[in-house]
N, C-alpha and C positions, 0 to 999 in steps of 0.2 A: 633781501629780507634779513641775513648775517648781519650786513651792514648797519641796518636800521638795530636791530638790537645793540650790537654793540659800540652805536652811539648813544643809544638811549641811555645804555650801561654807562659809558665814558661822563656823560652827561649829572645822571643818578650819583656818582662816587662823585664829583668834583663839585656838586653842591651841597653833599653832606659835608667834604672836607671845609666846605665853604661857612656851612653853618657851624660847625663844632669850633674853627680857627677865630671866627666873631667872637664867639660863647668867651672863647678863653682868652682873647685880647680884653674886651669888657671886665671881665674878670681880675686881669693883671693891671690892669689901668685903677679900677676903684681902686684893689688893695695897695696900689704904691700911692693913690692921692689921703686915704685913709691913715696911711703907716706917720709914725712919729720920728722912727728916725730914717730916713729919705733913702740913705747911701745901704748901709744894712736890708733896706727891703729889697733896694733895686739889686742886689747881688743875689739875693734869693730867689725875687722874680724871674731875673734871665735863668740861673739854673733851670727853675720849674718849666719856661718857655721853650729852653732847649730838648728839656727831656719830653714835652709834650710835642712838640714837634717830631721827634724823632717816632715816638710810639704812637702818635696820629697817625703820619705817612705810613708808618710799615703796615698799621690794621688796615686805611682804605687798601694800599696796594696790594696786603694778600690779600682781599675781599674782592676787589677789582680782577687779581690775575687769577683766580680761582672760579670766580664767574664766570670771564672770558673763555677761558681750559673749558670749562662744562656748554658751554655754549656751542664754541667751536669743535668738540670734543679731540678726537687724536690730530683730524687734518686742521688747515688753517695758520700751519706757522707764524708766516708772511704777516697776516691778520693779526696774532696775538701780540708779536713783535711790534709791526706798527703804532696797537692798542697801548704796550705799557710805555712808549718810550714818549708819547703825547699824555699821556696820565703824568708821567713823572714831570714834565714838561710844565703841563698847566699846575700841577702840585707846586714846582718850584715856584712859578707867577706869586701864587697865592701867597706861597711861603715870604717872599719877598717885599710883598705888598703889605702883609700884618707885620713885618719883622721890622719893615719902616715906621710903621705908624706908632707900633708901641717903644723903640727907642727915641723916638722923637719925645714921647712921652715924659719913661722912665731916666733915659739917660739924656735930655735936649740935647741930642745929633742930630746935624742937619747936613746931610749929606750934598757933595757935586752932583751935578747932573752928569757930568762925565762919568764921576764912578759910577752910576745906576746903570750907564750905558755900557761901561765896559764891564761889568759884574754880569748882565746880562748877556755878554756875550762869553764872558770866559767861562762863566757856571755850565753857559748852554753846551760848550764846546766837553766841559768836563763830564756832564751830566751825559753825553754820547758814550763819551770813552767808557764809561763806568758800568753804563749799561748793556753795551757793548760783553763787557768782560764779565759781568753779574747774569746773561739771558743764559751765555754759552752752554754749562751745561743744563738748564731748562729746558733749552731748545734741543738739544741732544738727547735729552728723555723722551721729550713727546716726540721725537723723530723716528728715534728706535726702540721706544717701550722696553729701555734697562733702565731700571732703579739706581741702576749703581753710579750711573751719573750725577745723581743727586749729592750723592757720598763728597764729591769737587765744589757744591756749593757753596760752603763757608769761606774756600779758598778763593773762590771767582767775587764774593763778595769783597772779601779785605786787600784784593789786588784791585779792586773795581775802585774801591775807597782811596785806597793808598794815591793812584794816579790821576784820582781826583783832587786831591788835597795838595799833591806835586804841582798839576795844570794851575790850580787856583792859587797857589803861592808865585809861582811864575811868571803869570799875566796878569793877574788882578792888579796889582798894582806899579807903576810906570814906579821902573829902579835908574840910581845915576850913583857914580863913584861918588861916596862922601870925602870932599877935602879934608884929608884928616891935619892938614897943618891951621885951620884956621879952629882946630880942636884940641886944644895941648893938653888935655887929660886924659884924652881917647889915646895921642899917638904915645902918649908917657907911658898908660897902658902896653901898648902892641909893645914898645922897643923893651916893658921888665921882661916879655916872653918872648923876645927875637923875631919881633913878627913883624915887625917893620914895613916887610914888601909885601903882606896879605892885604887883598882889598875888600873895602868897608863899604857893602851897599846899603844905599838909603831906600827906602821902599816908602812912596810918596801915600796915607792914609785918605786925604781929601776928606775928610770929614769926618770918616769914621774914626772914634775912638776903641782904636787896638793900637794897644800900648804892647810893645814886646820883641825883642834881641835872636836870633838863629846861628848857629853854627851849620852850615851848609857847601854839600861840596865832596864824596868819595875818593876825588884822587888831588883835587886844588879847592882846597879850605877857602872857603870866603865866613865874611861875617856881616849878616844882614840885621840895620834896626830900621822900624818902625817912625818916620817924622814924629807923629804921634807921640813916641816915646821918648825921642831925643827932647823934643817940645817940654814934655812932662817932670820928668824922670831930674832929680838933680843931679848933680855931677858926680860925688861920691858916689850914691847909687848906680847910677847908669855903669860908671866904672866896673863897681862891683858886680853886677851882671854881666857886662863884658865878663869879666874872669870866669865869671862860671860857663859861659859859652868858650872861654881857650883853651878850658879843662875839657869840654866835649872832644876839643880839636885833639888837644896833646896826648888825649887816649885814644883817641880813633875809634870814637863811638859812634859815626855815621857807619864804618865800615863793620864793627862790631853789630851793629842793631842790624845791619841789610843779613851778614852771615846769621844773627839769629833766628830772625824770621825765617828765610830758609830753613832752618834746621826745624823751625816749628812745624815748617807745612809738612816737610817729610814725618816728623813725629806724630802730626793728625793721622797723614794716611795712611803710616803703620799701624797704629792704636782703631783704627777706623777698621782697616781689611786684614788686619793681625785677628780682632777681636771678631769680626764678621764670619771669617772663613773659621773659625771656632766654633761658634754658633752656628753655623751650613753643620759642620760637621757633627754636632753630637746632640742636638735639638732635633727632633724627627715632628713634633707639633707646629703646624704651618702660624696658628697665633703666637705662640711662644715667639716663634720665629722676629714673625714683625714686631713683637713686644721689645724682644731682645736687639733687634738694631736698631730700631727708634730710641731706647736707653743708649745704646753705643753711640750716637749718633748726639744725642745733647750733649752725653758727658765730653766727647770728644770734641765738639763746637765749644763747649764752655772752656776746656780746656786751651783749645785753640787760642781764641782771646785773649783769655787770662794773660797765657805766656807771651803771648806778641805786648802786650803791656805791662807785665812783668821787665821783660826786656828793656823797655823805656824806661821803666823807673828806676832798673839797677843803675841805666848811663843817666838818670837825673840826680840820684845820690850820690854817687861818684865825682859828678861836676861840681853839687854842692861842697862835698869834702875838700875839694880840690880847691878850691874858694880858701878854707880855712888855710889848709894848707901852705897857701901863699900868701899868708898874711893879712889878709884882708881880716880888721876889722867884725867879729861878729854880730854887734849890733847893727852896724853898718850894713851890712848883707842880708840881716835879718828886715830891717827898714826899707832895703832897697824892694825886698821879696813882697813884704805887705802893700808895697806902692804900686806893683805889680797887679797883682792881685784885685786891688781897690782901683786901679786905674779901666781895667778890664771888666769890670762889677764880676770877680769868681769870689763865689762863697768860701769862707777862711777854712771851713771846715765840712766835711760829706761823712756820711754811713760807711762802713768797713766794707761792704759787698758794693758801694757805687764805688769804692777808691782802689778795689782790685782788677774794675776792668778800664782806668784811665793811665793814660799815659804820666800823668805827672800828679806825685802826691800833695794831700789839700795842703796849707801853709801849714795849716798846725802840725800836720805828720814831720811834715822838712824843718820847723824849727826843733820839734821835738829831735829830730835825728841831728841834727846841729849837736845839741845841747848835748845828747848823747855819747856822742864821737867825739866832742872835746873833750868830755869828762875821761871815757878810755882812748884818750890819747891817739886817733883814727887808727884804734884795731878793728879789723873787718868784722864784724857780727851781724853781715848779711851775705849772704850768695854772691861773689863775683860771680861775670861772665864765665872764668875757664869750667867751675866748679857744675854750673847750669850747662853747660853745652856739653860736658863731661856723661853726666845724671843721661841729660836727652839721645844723645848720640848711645849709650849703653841699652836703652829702654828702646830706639827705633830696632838696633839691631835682635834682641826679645823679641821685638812684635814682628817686624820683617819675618822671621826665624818662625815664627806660630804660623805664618799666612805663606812660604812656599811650603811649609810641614803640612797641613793641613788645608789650604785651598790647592794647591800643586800637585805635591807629591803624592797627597792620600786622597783615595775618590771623593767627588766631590759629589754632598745629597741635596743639593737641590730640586730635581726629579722626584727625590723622594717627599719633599716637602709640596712639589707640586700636587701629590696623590689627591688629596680632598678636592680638588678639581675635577678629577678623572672621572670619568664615566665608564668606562671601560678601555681594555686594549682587545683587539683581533689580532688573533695570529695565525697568519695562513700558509699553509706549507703546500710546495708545488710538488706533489709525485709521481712519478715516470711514470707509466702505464701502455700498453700497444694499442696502438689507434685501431678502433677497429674492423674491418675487414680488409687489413693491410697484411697482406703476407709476406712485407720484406721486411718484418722489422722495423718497421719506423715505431715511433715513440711518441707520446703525448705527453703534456704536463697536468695532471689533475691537480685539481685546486681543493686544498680542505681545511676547514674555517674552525676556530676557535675561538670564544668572547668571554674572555675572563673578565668578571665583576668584583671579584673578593679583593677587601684590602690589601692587606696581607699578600698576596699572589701577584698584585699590580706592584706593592710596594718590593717584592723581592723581583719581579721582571727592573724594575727601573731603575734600583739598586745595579742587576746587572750592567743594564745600559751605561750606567754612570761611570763604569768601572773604564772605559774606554779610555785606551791612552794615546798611543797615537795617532793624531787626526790629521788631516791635511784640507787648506782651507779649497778646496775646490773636490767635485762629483763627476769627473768626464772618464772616469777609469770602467772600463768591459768586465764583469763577473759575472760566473755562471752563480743564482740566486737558484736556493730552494725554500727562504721561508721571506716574507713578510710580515712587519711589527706593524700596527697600524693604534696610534693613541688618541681618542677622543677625550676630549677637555669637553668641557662645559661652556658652548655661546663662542666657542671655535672652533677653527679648521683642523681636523686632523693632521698631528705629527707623527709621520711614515719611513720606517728603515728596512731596509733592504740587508739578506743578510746570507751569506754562503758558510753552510753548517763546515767543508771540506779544505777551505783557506783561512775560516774566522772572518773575512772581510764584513765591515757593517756599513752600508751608506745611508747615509742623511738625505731627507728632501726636504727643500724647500719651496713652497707656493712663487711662482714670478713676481706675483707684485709684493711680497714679503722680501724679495731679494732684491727687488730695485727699491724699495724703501732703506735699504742697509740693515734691516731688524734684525736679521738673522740670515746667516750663510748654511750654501751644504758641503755637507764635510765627509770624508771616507776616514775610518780609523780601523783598526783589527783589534779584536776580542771573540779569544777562545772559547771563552766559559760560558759564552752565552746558548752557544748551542747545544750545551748539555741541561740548562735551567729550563728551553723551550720546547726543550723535543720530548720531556716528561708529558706533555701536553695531548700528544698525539700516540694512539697505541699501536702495535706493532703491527698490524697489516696495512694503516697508513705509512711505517716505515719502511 
């Protein structure tokens, strides 16, 4: 019956994607056959194509993985997993199928049959990898119902991407050494920059027009073009591209851009659980609560982005300047850049908030910084790398600093934020008593109950509890117990500590199929001061 729904599901989402992807290929077909100047619309069109593709997929997929989640509710991993990776699957189909028909169109490409085949198989192969790295912590949420998994998503995303986009440059296209002697302006090139013995691969297009030049490579620089754009591209130009790809090299901005990404992710998850464990601690409103990481949580995701293409742009200005620098010609470079551009159908020019989360600024920004930078003579009047990784590296160490201060070292109120949950806590104290008609002494334990209701009085018991500092992840340790905690939540199972007023000992329990699910472990800690907060509770001839 699962199954049957969520094919119905699978089914229901892939033919709205189906109808909305029609809607908007019809759409971009009239307007490039209506348009007057041809080349101008088709630039615009692909913009709009890509961004609608991108913001189609993500609404079905969360609509899709959010039905699936409510469907299968906490169980069904297996199930939801399977679910999106066949969604994203037949998404891609689609994607592929409209993304031919309308550059057939807009840009008459007529693509190999071989690349359709091999596109199909390397996307498929990337399209695993990504998803793979993008479920992980999803699937770690609904496994063990923490939140804080979630906190890893943006990161599981842009390494899902990243290895995507590495696979797809890789394989997609069949590479072979470019004879650079039967090219005497290319090897004229390498020998002004000692580059003689660097090798120049050709990345065979088959039809597709992608025009465009890579500096690629961490420890052995290679330089990769495009047939397409060798085809294209005149000689000066191409040239001049070349130089801005040996400027990427001769600064070491594949190895700059990997070290800054790193530093980014560490600066999310500072700013994420710096600013989190801030908010645990001085927020005691359980909505304020989620108010306040859901804000830490975009700003910090936006953030994220921003900087990982921040990054890109600083090693894209750098290249350009680098270009000047070496003599190259600025109209020259400036031509070769528009040829780019126009050979690619990218719009010359985008919005200030689309061009802060792209890796490469639009033409107009780059000539404008050309223009710039020659005028003050390439004095820096942007952010080098040292200066940004300087900023980052001083602000993870601040945020780090807030989150062992205050999620660490200082108790931690979560507990306390749980209260509006509560229903009450019992707390039952065992006291000795003579069994009776025993006249040797023997001893019994009476039992004596207590169910506090008051906010206030739950909120200052779980404050105690919280205060617990050393715990150990395992419960097999013998103490003699005189009280029990016992916490009822709302639509669960009671959470139960065990607790020796004479040692401070407190133990955790956990329910078995809580503990073989991983959700939650039992743990022994000591805390003195709980048994002076509890035992107010009970009056002095239960003592």
């Amino acid at each position: 019956m699962v199954w049957i729904r969520i094919l119905g599901l699978d089914l229901a989402c892939i033919a709205l994607y189906i109808i909305i992807m029609h809607i908007i290929k019809n759409y971009i077909i009239l307007s490039f056959q209506n348009s007057k100047n041809k080349e101008e619309a088709a630039a615009k069109l692909n913009t709009f194509f890509i961004w609608s593709i991108f913001v189609v997929s993500t609404a079905i997929g969360a609509l899709a993985g959010f039905s699936v989640a409510a469907i299968l509710k906490v169980k069904g991993l297996r199930e939801f997993t399977l679910f999106m990776i066949l969604l994203a699957f037949e998404i891609y189909v689609v994607i592929m199928f409209f993304t031919n028909k309308i550059h057939e169109k807009i840009f008459d490409q007529k693509l190999k049959s071989l690349f359709v085949i091999r596109q199909f198989v390397v996307v498929s192969l990337g399209l695993i990898v990504m998803l793979f790295i993008v479920l992980i912590p999803i699937l770690a949420n609904l496994k063990t119902d923490d939140y804080k998994y979630t906190y890893l998503l943006p990161i599981s995303i842009f390494i899902g991407f990243y290895l995507f986009w590495l696979i797809f440059l890789n394989l997609q296209y069949p590479k072979k050494e470019l004879k650079i002697d039967e090219y005497p302006f290319i090897k004229e090139v390498l020998k002004k920059f000692n580059f003689e013995d660097i090798k120049v691969i050709l990345l065979e297009t088959m039809g597709q027009k992608f025009a465009n030049l890579f500096a690629a490579g961490v420890f052995k620089p290679q330089l990769l073009i495009t047939s397409y754009a060798l085809e294209n591209l005149k000689e000066d130009q191409l040239a001049a591209i070349m130089v801005h790809e040996i400027g990427h090299i001769k600064r070491n901005h594949v190895r700059k851009i990997l070290l800054g990404w790193i530093i980014a992710v560490f600066y999310y998850l500072a700013f994420v659980f710096g600013l989190e464990s801030l908010t645990s601690y001085f927020v005691k409103s359980n909505v304020s609560f989620v108010l306040f990481i859901l804000a830490i949580l975009l700003v910090g995701t936006t953030q994220f982005f921003m900087l990982v293409s921040y990054i890109s742009r600083i090693a894209e200005i750098e290249a350009d300047i680098f270009v000047l620098k070496s003599g190259v010609d600025k109209e020259i470079y400036e031509n070769a850049l528009k040829s780019i551009y126009a050979l690619n159908y990218i719009k010359s020019d985008v919005s200030k908030p689309l061009e802060k989360i792209q890796s490469h600024l639009s033409l107009k920004k780059r000539i404008q910084i050309l223009t710039d930078a020659e005028k003050t003579q390439y004095k820096e009047y942007y952010l080098p790398f040292k200066k940004v990784y300087s900023m980052l590296l001083a602000a993870i160490v601040v945020l780090f600093s807030s989150y062992i201060t205050f999620g660490i070292l200082l108790p931690n109120n979560n507990l306390i934020k749980d209260s509006a949950n509560i229903e009450k806590i019992k707390l039952i104290k065992y006291v000795p008593a003579p069994s009776e008609g025993s006249g040797n002494g023997n001893k019994v334990n009476l039992r004596v109950e207590k169910n506090i209701t008051d906010i206030k009085e739950i909120q200052s018991i779980l404050r105690c509890i919280s205060k617990t500092k050393t715990k150990s992840d395992f419960a097999n340790t013998l103490f003699k117990r005189d009280y029990e905690i016992e916490i009822y939540k709302k639509s669960s199972q009671p959470t139960i500590y065990s607790f020796s007023s004479s040692s401070g000992v407190i133990m955790k329990y956990v329910l078995a199929e809580d503990f073989v699910k991983g959700g939650s472990k039992p743990w022994v800690g000591v805390n003195k001061e709980l048994g002076k907060v509890i035992s107010k509770y009970f009056n002095s001839n239960e003592n």
